[in-house]
PyMOL CGO cylinders between C-alpha atoms (Angstrom):
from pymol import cmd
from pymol.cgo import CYLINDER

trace = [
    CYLINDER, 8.34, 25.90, 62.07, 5.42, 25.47, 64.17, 0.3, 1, 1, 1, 1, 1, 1,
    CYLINDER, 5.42, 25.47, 64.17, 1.92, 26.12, 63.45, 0.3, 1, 1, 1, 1, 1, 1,
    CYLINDER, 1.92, 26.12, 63.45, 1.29, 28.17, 65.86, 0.3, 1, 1, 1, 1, 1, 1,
    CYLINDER, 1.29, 28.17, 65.86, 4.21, 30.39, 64.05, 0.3, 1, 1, 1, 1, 1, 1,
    CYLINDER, 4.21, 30.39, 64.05, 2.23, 30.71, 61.16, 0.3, 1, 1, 1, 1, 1, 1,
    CYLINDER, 2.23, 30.71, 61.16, -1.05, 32.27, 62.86, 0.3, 1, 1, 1, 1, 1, 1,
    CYLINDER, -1.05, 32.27, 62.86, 0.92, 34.68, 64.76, 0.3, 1, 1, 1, 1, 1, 1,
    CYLINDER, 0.92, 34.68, 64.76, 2.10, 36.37, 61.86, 0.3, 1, 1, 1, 1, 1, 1,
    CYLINDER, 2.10, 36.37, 61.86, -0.33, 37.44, 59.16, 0.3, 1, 1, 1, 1, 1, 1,
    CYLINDER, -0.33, 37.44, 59.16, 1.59, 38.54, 56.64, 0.3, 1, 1, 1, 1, 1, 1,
    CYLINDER, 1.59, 38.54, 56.64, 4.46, 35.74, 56.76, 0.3, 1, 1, 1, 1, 1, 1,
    CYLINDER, 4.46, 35.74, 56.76, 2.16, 33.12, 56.99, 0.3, 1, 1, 1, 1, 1, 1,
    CYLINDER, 2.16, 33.12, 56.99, -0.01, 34.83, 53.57, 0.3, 1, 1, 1, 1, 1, 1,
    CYLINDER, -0.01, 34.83, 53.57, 3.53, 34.58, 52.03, 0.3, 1, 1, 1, 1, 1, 1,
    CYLINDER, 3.53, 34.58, 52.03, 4.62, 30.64, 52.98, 0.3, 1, 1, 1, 1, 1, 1,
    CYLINDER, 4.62, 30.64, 52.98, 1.00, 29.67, 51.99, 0.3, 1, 1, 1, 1, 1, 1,
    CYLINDER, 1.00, 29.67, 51.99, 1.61, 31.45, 48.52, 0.3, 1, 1, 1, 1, 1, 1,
    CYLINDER, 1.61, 31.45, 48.52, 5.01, 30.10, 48.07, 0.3, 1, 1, 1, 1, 1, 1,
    CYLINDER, 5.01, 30.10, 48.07, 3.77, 26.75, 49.28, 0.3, 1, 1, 1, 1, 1, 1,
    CYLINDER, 3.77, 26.75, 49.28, 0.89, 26.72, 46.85, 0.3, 1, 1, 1, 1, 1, 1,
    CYLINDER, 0.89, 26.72, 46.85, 3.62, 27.96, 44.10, 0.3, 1, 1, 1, 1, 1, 1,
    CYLINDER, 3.62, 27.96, 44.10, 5.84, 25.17, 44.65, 0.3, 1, 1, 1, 1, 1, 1,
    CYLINDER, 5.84, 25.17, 44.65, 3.10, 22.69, 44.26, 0.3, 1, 1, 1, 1, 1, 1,
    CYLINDER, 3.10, 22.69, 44.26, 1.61, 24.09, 41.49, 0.3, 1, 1, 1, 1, 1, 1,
    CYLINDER, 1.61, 24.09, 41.49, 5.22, 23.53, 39.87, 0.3, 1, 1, 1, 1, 1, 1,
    CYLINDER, 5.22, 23.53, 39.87, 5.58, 20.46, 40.87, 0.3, 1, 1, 1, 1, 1, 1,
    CYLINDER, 5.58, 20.46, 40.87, 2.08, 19.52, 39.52, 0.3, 1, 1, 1, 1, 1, 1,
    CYLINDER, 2.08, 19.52, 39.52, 3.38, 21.16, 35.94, 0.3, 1, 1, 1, 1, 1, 1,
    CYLINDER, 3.38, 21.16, 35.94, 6.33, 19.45, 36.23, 0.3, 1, 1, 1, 1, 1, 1,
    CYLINDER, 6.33, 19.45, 36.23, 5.13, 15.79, 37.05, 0.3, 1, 1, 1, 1, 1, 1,
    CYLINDER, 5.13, 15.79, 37.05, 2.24, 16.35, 34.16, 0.3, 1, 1, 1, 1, 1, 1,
    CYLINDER, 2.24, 16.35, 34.16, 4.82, 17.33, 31.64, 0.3, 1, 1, 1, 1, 1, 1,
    CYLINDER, 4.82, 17.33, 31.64, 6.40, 14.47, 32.88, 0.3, 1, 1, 1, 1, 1, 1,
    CYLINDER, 6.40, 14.47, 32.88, 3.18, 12.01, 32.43, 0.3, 1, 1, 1, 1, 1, 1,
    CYLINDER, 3.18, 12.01, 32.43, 3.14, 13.95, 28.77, 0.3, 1, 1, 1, 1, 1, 1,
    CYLINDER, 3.14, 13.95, 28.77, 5.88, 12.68, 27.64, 0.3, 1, 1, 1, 1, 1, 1,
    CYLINDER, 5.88, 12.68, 27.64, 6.13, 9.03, 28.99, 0.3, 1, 1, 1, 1, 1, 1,
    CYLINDER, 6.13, 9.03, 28.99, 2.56, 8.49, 27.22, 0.3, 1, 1, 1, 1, 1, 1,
    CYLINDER, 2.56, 8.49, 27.22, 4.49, 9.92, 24.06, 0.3, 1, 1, 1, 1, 1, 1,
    CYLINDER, 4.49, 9.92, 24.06, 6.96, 7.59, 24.12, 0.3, 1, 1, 1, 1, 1, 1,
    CYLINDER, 6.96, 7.59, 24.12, 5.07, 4.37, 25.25, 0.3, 1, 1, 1, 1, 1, 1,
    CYLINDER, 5.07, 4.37, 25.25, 2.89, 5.64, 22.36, 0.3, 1, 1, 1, 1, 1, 1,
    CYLINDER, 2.89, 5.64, 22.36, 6.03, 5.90, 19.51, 0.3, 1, 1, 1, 1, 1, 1,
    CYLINDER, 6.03, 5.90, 19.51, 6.49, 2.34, 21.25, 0.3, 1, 1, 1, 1, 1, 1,
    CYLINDER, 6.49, 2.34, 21.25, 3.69, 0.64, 20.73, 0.3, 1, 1, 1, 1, 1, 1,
    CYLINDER, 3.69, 0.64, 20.73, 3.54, 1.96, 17.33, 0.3, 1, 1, 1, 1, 1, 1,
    CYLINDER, 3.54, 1.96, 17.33, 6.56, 0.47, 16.07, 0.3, 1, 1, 1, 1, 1, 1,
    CYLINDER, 6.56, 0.47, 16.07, 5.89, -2.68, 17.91, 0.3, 1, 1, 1, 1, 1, 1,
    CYLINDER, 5.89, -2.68, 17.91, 2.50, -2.85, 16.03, 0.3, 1, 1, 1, 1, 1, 1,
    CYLINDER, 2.50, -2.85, 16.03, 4.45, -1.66, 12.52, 0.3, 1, 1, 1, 1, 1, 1,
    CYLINDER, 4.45, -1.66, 12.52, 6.56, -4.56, 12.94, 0.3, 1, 1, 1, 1, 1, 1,
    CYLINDER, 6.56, -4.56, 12.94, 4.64, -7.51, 12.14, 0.3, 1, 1, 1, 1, 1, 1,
    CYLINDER, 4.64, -7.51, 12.14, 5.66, -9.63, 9.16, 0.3, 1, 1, 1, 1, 1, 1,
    CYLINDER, 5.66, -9.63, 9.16, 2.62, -10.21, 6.72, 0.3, 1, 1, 1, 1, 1, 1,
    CYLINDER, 2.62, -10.21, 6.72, 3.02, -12.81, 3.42, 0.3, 1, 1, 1, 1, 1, 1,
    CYLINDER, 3.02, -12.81, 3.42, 1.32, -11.79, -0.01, 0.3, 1, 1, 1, 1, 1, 1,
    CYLINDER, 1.32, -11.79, -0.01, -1.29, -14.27, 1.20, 0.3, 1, 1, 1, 1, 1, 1,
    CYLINDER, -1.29, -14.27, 1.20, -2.12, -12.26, 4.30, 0.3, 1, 1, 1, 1, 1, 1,
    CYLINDER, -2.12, -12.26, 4.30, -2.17, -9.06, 2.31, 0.3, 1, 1, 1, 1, 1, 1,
    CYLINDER, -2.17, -9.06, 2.31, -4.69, -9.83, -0.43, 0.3, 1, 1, 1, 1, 1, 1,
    CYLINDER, -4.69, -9.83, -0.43, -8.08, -9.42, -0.23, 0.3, 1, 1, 1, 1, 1, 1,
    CYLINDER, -8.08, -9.42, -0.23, -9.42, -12.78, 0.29, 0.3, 1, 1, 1, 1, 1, 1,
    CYLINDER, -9.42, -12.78, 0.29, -12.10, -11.73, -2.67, 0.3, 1, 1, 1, 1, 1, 1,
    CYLINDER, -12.10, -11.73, -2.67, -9.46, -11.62, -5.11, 0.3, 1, 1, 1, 1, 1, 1,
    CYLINDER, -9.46, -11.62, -5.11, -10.75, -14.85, -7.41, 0.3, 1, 1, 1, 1, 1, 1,
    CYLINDER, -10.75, -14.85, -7.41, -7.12, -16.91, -9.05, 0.3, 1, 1, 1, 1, 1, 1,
    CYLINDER, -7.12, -16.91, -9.05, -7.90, -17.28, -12.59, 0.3, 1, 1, 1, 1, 1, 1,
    CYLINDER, -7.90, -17.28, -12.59, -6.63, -20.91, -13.35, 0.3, 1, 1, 1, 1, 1, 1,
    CYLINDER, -6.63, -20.91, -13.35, -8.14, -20.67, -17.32, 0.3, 1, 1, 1, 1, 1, 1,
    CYLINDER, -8.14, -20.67, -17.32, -5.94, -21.21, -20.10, 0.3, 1, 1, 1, 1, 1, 1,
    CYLINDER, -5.94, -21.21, -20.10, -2.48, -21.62, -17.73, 0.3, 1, 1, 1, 1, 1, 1,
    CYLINDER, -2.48, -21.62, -17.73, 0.48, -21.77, -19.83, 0.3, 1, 1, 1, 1, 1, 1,
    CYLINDER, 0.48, -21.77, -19.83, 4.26, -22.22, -18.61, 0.3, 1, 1, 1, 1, 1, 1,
    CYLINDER, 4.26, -22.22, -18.61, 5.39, -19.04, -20.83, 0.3, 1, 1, 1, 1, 1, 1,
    CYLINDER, 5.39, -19.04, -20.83, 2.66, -16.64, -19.22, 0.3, 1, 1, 1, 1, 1, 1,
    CYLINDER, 2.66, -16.64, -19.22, 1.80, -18.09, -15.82, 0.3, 1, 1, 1, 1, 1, 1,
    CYLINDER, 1.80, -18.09, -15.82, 4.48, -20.46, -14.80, 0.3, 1, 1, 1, 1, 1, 1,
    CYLINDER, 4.48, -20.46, -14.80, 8.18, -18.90, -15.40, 0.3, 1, 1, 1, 1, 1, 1,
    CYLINDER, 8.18, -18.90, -15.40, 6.91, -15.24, -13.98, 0.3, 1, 1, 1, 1, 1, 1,
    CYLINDER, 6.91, -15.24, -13.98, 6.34, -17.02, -10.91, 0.3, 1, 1, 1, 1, 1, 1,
    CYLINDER, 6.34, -17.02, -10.91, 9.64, -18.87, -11.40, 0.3, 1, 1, 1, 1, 1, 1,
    CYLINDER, 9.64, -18.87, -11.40, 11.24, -15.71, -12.04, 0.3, 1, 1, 1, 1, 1, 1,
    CYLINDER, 11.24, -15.71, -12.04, 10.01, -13.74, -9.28, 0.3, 1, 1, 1, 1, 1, 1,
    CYLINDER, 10.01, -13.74, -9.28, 10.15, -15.76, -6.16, 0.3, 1, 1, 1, 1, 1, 1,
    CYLINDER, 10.15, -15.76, -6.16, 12.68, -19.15, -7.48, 0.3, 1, 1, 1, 1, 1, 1,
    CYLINDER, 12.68, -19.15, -7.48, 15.90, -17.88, -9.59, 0.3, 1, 1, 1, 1, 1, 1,
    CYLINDER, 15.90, -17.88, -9.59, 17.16, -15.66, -6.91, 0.3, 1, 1, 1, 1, 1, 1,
    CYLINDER, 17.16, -15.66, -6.91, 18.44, -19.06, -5.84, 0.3, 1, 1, 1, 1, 1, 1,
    CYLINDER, 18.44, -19.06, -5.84, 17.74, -21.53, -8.43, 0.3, 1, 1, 1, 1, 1, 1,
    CYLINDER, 17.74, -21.53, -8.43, 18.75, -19.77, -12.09, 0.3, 1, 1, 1, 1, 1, 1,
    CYLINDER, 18.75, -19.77, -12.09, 21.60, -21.95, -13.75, 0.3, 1, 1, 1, 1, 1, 1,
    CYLINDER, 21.60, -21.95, -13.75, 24.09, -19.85, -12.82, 0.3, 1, 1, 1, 1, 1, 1,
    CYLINDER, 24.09, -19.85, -12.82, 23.75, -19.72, -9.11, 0.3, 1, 1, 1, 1, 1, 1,
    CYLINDER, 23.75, -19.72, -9.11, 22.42, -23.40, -7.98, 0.3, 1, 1, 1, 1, 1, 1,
    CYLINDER, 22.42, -23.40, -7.98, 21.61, -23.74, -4.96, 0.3, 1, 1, 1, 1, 1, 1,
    CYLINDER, 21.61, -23.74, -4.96, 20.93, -27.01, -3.47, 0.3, 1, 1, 1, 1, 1, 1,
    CYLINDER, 20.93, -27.01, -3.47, 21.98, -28.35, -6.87, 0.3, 1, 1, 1, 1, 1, 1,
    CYLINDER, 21.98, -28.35, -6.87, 18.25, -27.63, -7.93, 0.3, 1, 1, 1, 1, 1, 1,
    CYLINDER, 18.25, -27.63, -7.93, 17.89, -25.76, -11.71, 0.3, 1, 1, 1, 1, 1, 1,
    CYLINDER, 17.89, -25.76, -11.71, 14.81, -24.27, -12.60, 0.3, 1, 1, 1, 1, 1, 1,
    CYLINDER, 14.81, -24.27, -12.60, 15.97, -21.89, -15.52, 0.3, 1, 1, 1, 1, 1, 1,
    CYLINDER, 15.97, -21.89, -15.52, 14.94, -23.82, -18.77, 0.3, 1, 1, 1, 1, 1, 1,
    CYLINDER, 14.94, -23.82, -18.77, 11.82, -25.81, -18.94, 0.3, 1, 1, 1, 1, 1, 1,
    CYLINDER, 11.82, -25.81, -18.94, 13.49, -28.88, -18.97, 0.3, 1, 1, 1, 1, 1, 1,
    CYLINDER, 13.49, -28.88, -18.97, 15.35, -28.89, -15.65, 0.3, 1, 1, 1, 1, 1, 1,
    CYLINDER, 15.35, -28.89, -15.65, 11.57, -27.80, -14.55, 0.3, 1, 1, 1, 1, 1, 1,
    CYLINDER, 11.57, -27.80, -14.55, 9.87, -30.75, -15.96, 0.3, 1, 1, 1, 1, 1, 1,
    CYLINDER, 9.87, -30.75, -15.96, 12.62, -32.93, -13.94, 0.3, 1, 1, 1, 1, 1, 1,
    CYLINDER, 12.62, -32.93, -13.94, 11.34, -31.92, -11.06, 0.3, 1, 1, 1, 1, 1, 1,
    CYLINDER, 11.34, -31.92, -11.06, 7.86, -31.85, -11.74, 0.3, 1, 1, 1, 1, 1, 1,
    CYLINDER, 7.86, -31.85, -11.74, 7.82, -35.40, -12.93, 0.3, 1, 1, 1, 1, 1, 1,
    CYLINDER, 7.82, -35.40, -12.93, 9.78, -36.58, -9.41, 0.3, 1, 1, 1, 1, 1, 1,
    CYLINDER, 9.78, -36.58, -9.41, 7.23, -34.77, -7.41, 0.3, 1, 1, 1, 1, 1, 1,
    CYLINDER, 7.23, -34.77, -7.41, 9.78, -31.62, -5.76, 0.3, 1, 1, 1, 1, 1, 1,
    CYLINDER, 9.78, -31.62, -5.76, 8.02, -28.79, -7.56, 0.3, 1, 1, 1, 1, 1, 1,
    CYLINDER, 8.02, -28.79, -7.56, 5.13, -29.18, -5.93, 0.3, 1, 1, 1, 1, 1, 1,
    CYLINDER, 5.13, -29.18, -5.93, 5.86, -30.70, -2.71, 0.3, 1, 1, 1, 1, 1, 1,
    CYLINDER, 5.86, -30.70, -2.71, 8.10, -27.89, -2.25, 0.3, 1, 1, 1, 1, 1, 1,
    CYLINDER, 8.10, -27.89, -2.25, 5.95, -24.82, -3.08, 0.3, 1, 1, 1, 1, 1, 1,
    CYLINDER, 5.95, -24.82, -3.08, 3.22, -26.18, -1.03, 0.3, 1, 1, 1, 1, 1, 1,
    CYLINDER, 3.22, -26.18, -1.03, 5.61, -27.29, 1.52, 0.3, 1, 1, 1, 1, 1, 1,
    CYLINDER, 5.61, -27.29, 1.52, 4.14, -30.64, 1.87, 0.3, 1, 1, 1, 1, 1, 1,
    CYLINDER, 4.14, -30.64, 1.87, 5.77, -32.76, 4.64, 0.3, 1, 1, 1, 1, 1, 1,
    CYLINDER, 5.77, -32.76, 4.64, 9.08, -34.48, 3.43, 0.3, 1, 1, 1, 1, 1, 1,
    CYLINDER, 9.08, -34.48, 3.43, 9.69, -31.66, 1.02, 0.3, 1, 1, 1, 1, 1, 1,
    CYLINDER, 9.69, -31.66, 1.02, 12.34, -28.93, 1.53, 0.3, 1, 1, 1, 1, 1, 1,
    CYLINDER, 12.34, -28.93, 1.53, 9.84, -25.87, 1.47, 0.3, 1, 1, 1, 1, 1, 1,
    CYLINDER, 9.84, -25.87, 1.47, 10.38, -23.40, -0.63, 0.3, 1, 1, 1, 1, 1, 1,
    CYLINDER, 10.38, -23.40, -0.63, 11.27, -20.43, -0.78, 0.3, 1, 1, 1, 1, 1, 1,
    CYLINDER, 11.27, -20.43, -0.78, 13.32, -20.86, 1.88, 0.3, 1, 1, 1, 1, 1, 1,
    CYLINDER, 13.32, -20.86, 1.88, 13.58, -17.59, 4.55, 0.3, 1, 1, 1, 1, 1, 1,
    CYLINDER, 13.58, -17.59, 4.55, 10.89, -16.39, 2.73, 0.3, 1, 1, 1, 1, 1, 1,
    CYLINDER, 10.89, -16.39, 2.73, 7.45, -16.06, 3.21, 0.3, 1, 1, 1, 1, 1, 1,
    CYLINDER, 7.45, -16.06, 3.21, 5.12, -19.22, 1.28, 0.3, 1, 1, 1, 1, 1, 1,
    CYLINDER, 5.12, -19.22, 1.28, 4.40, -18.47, -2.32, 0.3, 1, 1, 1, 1, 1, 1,
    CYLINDER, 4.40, -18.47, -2.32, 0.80, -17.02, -2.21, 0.3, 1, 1, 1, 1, 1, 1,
    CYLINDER, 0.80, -17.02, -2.21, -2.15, -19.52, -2.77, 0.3, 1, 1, 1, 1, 1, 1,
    CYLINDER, -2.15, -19.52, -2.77, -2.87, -18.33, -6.14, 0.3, 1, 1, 1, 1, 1, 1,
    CYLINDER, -2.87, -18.33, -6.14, 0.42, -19.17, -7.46, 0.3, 1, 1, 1, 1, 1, 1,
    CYLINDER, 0.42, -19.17, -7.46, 0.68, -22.61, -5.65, 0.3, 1, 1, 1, 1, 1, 1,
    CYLINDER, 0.68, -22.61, -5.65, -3.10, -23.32, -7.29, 0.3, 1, 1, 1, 1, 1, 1,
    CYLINDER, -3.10, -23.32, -7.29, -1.51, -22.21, -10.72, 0.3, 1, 1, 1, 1, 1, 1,
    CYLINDER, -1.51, -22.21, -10.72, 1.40, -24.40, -10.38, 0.3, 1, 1, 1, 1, 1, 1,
    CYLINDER, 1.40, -24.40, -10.38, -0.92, -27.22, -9.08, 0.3, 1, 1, 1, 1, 1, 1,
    CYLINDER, -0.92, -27.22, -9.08, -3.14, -26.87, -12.09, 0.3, 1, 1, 1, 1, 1, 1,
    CYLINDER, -3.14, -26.87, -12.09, -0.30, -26.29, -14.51, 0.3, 1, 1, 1, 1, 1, 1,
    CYLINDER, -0.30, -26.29, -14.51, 1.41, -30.32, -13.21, 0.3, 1, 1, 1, 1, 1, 1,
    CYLINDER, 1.41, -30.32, -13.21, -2.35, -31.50, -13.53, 0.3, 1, 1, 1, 1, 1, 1,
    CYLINDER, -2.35, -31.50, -13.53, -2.53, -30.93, -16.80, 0.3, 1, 1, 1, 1, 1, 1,
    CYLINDER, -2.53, -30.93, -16.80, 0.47, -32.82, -17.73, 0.3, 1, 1, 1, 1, 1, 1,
    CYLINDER, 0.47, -32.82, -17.73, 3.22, -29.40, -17.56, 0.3, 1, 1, 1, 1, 1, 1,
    CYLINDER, 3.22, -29.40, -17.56, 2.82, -28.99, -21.04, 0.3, 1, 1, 1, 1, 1, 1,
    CYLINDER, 2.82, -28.99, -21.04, 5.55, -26.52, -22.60, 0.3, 1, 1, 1, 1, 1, 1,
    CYLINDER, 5.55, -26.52, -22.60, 3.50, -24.06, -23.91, 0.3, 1, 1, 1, 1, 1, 1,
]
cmd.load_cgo(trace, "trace")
């Protein structure tokens, strides 16, 4: 269709003009719907990129959180943290690597040779521990630390 064509008649030209602007009003909704929901989704992306970070205890505690190293005992400070983070993999029944720490004995065994330590602070030359786990918080490595200084006394 020419232009000429649409000067020459009025009335079909008011009604291509209309139809014209119609159609790209339409296509202006449609390609802003469109932008709406790619932004949603890029958004829902980005979100559960951002939610899936992996954090340890360490990262998550306020760093003004003071470790209260007074008075350590194994009974109240030392086997909780055994129990919590080490006999999932080290309690007499299951063994793993051969390594007991149920009983404070078979604790004081490794103390005295050095792999307690070495492994919670996962000191070079030391398998560290826990394994596929995230490091034992600093508190509890300080407690541990403190406890061996003291000469692991079973109390």
């Amino acid at each position: 269709m020419s232009p000429g064509y649409l000067w020459s008649k009025p009335a079909q030209s008011k009604l291509l003009l209309r139809k014209y602007i119609e159609d790209t009003r339409a296509r202006e909704k449609k390609s802003g719907m469109y932008d709406i929901i790619l932004l949603a989704l890029l958004s829902a992306c980005s979100l559960t990129m951002i939610s899936c970070v992996y954090n340890s205890e360490e990262d998550l505690a306020p760093p003004s959180m003071p470790c209260n190293t007074d008075g350590i005992t194994y009974s109240g400070d030392i086997l909780p943290i055994l129990e919590n983070r080490c006999f999932k993999c080290h309690a007499d029944a299951i063994r793993l690597g051969n390594i007991v720490l149920e009983g404070y004995d078979n604790v004081k065994l490794l103390v005295d040779s050095g792999r307690l330590l070495g492994a919670v602070r996962q000191d070079p030359g030391f398998s560290p521990m826990p394994q596929n786990e995230g490091r034992l918080p600093q508190c509890d490595i300080t407690i541990i630390a403190d406890w061996i200084n003291e000469g692991a006394p079973n109390n």
